[in-house]
Structures are given as C-alpha cells and as structure tokens.
C-alpha positions as CSV (number, residue, x, y, z in Angstrom):
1,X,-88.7,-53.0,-65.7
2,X,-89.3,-55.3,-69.1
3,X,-91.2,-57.8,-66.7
4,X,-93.4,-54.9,-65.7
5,X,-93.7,-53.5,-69.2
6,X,-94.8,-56.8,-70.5
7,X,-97.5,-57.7,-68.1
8,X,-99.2,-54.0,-68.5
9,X,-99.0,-55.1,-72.1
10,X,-100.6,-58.3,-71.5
11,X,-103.7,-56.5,-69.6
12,X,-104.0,-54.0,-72.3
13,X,-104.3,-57.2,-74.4
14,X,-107.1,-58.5,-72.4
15,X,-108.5,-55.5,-72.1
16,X,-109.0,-55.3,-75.5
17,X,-110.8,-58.8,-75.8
18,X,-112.4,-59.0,-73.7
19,X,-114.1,-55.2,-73.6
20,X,-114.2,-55.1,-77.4
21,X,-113.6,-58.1,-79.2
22,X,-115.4,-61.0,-77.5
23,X,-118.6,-59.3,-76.6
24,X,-119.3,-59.4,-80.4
25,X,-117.7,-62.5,-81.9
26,X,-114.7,-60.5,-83.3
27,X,-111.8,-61.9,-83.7
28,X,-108.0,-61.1,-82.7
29,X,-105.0,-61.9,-84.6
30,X,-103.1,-65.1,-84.2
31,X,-103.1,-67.8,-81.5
32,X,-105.5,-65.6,-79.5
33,X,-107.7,-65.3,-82.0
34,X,-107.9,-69.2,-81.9
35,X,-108.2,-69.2,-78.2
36,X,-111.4,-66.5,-78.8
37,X,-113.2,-68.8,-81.5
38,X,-112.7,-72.1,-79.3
39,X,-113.7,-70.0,-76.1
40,X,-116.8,-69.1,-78.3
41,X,-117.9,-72.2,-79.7
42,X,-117.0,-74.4,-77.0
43,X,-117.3,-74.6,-72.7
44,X,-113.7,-73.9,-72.4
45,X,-112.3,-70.5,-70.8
46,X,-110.8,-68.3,-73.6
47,X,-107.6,-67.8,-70.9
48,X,-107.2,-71.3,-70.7
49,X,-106.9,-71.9,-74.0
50,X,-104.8,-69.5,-75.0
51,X,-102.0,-71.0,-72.3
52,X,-102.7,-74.5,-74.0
53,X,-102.5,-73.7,-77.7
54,X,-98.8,-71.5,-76.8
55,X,-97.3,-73.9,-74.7
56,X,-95.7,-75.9,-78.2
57,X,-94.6,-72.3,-80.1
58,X,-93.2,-71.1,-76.8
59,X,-90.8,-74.6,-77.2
60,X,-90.1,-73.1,-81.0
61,X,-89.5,-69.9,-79.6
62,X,-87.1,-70.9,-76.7
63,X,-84.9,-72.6,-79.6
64,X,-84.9,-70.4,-82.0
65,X,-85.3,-66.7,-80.3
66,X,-83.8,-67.7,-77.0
67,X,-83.8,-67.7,-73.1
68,X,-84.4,-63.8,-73.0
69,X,-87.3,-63.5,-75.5
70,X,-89.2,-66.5,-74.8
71,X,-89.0,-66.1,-71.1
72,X,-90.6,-62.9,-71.1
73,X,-93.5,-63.9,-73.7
74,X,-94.0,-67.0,-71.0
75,X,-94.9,-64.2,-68.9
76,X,-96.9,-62.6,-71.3
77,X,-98.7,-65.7,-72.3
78,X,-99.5,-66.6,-68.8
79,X,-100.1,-63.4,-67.6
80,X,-102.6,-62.7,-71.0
81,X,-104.1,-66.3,-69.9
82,X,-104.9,-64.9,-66.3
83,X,-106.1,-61.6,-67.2
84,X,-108.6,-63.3,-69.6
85,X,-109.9,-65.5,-67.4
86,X,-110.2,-63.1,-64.3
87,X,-111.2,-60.3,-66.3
88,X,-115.0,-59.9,-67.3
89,X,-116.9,-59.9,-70.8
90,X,-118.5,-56.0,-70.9
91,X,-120.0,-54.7,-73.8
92,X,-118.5,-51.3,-73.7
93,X,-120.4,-49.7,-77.1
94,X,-123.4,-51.3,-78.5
95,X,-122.1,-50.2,-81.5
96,X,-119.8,-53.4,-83.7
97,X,-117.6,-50.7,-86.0
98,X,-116.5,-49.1,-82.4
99,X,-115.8,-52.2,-81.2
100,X,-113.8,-53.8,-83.9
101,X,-111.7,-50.1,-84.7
102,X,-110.9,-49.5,-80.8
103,X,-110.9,-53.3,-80.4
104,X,-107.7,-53.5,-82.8
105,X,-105.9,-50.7,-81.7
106,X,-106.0,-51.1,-78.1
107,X,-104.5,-55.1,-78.6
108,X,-102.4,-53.6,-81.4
109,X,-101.0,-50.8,-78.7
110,X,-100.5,-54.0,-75.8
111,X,-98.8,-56.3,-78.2
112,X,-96.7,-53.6,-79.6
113,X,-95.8,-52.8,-75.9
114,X,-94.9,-56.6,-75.4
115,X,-92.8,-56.5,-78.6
116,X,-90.9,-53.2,-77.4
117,X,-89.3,-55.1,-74.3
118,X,-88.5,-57.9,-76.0
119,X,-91.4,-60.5,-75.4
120,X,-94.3,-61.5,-77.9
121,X,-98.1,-61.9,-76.8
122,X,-97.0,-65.8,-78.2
123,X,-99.0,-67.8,-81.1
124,X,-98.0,-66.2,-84.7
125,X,-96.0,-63.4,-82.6
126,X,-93.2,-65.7,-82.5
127,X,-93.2,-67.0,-85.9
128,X,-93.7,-63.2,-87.5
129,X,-90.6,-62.1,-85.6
130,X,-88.1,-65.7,-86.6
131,X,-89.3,-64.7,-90.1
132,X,-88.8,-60.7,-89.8
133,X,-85.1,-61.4,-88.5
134,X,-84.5,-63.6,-91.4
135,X,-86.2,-61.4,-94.4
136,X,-86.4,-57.6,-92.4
137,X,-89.8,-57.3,-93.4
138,X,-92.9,-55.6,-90.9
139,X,-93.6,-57.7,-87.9
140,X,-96.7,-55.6,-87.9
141,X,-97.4,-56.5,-91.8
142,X,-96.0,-60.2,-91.6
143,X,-98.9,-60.6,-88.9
144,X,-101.5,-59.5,-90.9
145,X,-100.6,-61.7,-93.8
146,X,-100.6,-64.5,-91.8
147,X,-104.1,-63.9,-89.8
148,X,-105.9,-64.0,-93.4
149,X,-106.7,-67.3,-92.5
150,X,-108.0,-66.4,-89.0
151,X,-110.4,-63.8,-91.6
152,X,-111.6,-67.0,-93.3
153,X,-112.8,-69.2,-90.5
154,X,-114.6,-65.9,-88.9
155,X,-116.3,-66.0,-91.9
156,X,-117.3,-69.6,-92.0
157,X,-118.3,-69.9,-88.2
158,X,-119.9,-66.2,-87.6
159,X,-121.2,-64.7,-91.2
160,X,-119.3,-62.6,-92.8
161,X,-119.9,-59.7,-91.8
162,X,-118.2,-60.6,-88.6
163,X,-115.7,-61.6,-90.7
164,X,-115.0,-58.3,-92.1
165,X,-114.7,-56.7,-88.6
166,X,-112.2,-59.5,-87.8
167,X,-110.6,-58.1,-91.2
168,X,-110.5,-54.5,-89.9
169,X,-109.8,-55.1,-86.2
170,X,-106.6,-57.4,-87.3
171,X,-105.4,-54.7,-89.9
172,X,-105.4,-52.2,-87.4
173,X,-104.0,-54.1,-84.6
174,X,-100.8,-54.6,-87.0
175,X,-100.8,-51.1,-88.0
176,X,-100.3,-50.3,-84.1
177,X,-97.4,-52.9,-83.4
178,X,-95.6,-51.2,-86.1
179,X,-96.3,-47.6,-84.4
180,X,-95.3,-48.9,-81.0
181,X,-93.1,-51.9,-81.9
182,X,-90.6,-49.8,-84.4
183,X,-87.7,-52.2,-84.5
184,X,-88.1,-53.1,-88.1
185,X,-87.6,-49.6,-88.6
186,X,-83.7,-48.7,-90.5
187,X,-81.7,-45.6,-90.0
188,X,-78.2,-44.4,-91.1
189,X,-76.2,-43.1,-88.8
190,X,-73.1,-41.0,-90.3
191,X,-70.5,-39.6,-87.4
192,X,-68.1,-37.3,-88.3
193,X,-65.3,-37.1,-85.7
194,X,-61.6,-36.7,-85.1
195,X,-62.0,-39.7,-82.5
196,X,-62.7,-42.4,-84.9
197,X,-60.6,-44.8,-83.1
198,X,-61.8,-45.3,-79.9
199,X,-65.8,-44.9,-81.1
200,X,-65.4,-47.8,-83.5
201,X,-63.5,-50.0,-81.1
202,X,-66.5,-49.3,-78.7
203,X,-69.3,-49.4,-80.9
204,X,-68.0,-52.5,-81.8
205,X,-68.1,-53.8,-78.4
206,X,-71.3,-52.3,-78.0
207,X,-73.4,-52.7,-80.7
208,X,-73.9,-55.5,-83.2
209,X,-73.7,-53.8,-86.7
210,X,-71.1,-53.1,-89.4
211,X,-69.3,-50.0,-89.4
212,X,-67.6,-48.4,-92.7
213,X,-65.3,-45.2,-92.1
214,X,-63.9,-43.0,-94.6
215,X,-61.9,-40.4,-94.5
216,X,-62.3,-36.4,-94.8
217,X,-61.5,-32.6,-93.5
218,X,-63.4,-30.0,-92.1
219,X,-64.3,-27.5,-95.1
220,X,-64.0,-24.5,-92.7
221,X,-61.3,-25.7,-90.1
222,X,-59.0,-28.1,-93.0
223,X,-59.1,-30.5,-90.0
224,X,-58.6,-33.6,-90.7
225,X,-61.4,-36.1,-89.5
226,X,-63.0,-39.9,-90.0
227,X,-66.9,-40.4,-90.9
228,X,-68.3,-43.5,-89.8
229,X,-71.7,-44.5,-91.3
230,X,-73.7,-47.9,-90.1
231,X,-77.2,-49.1,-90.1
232,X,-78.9,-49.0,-87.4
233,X,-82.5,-49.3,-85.8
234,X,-84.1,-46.9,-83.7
235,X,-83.5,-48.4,-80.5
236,X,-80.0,-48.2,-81.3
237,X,-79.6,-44.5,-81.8
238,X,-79.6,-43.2,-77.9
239,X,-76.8,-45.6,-77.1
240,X,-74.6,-45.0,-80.1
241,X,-75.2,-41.2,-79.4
242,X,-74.0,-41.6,-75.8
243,X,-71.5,-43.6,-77.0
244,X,-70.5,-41.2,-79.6
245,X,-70.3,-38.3,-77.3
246,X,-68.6,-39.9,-74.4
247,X,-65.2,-39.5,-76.6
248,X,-66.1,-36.4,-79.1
249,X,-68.4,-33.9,-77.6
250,X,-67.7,-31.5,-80.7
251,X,-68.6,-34.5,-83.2
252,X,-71.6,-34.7,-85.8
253,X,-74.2,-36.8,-86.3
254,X,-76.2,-37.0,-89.3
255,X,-79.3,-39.5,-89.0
256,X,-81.9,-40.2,-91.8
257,X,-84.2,-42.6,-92.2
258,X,-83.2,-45.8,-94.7
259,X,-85.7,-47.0,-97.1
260,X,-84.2,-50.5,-97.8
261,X,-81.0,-52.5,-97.0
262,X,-79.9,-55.1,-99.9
263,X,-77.5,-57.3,-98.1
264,X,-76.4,-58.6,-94.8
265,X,-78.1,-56.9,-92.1
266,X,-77.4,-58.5,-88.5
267,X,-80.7,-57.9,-86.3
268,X,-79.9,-58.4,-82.3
C-alpha cells in the first residue's frame, strides 16, 4: 500500500511539471527544480536528471533517515524520473498565473502524498525532514526557506517575472505538503481511565512518546481513576484510541491541539 501511495504521488508530481510548470519556465521546489532549469537550458531529459542529481542525498538519506524512508523515496525518485521522461510537455492554460497557482498545488498535493507514507520526492525533501526531526519546525515551511535560492537563479536565467511565479508556485506547493503531509502537526492526548496500568504498559510498547499520569476521581461517581496525558501527532491518535479502548471502553479522551512543545520531543 505505501509503495502504491508513493508512486501515484510521484505521477501527481510529474503531472504537475510537466502540465504546468515546464511548459512556461517555472520552476519547482528543490532538486527538481534543478533538474527543470538543467532540462531547460541544456539537451538533457529533465527525468534524467532528476535520477542523477538524487542519487548522492538518497546516500545521506539512507544514513541518516534509514532503510524504510529512503527505500521508498528511491521509488519515488525513480518512479518521478520515469514519469517525466515518459510523460509529455502540454500547455494545459495559456494563461502563466494558472499555471504557476495549480502548478504548485498539484506538486504540493503529490509530495505531500509521498511524505504521508513515509518517502520524500528526494533533493531538499530529505534534508527539510533530517532538520524538522531535529528542530519540530514545518517541513512544508523549512522547504520554502530553503528554495529561496532556487527563486534567485529563476530570476537570473529567465527574468524575473518568471521568477516571481517560481516564488508563488514554491510557496504554495509548501503550503499543500503541510495540508496533506500533517506530521509536524502536535496534539495532547489526556485519557482518563480506571485501566491506567495496562494502557501505559501498552502504549509504551506501542508508541514512542512519554506518558505522565496523575491521579483523580470521578466528580459524579467518587471513582477513583488515572489521567494519562502525552504528545502526540496526528497519525498517532487512531492507534492510541484503539489502543485506549481495547482495555477501557467507558474511558475519556480529551484531544486538543498543541501550539508548541519546549523540550524533548521524540519524533518516529
């Protein structure tokens, strides 16, 4: 199912290029964005040279991300590579604001997808999420940052005008991994239940996060009972439900969104 997930991602991707982007010297975000301005300025197929320029990052990735992760953005690298090169360059609109707006949110909605089952589209992908584990900041905003200087050479090689549809195309395309790709997103989870036991000793098991519990009674019943409150992101929430309600069927669950964690948060 992931494998699946990420190559429809990867043709959503190419999709997006190739239908939007390329046909008017726009831009994408990172290492394919690269790939796009070589495949431009140069004989070279834009799908070959996005396999070439990922094959070092993918080496970072395998080291730093692991097996899992990088195995499944290999897929999504070769798989993006293929789609580009098989896939023709249509001019969909003849209009460049179209193209750019609908160009960035239909890669933004494929890399997003990639993200979601743990892969990455490759290039700056990989680097946004070894620094997002690190600091907790966006993926989505981490790429943007870090594509400024993908603004400035559209700027220098096509006018800048093209530039500043690069500029929108990339803003939104990060805007739409953070909609899809919401694992950067915190919740608290407080459970209050008289099994407190047996759910911690599973959600341990389970899931990688600390738990603090604290005792308290029922205002109505006098019952005595254990809260247990973690962070969490939203992935996270079906399982530790199920979890949750495989011992106490009768227990609450209070979740809210968190705005910021100051201290150790472990991120799977």
């Amino acid at each position: 199912m992931k494998n699946l997930m990420v190559i429809i991602g990867s043709l959503i991707i190419a999709v997006a290029f190739n239908f939007f982007l390329v046909p008017f010297e726009i831009l994408s975000s990172g290492i394919s964005g690269i790939a796009i301005l070589f495949g431009l300025i140069t004989p070279f197929d834009t799908g070959i040279l996005n396999f070439v320029f990922n094959l070092p990052i993918l080496l970072l990735g395998y080291f730093i991300l692991g097996k899992d992760i990088t195995i499944n953005t290999m897929i999504c690298v070769v798989t993006l590579s293929l789609f580009l090169y098989i896939l023709p360059v249509v001019m969909i609109t003849d209009n460049i604001l179209l193209a750019a707006i609908f160009g960035g949110v239909i890669s933004g909605i494929g890399i997003g997808t990639v993200m979601k089952y743990s892969g990455t589209s490759g290039g700056l992908d990989i680097i946004a999420i070894i620094i997002s584990r690190k600091s907790n900041a966006s993926v989505g905003l981490l790429l943007t940052a870090m594509n400024g200087i993908i603004v400035v050479i559209s700027g220098l090689v096509f006018g800048w005008d093209i530039a500043l549809y690069t500029l929108l195309s990339i803003y939104l395309t990060g805007r739409m991994i953070d909609k899809v790709h919401t694992n950067h997103i915190k919740l608290t989870m407080q459970i209050v239940t008289t099994k407190g036991d047996a759910i911690r000793e599973e959600l341990l098991e389970s899931i990688y996060r600390g738990i603090t519990i604290t005792d308290g009674y029922g205002g109505y019943t006098q019952e005595r009972k254990q809260i247990l409150m973690m962070v969490v992101t939203r992935y996270e929430t079906l399982q530790i439900k199920n979890i949750v309600r495989s011992h106490d069927k009768n227990a609450f669950i209070n979740i809210f969104e968190t705005v910021e964690v100051d201290g150790e948060f472990a991120r799977n």
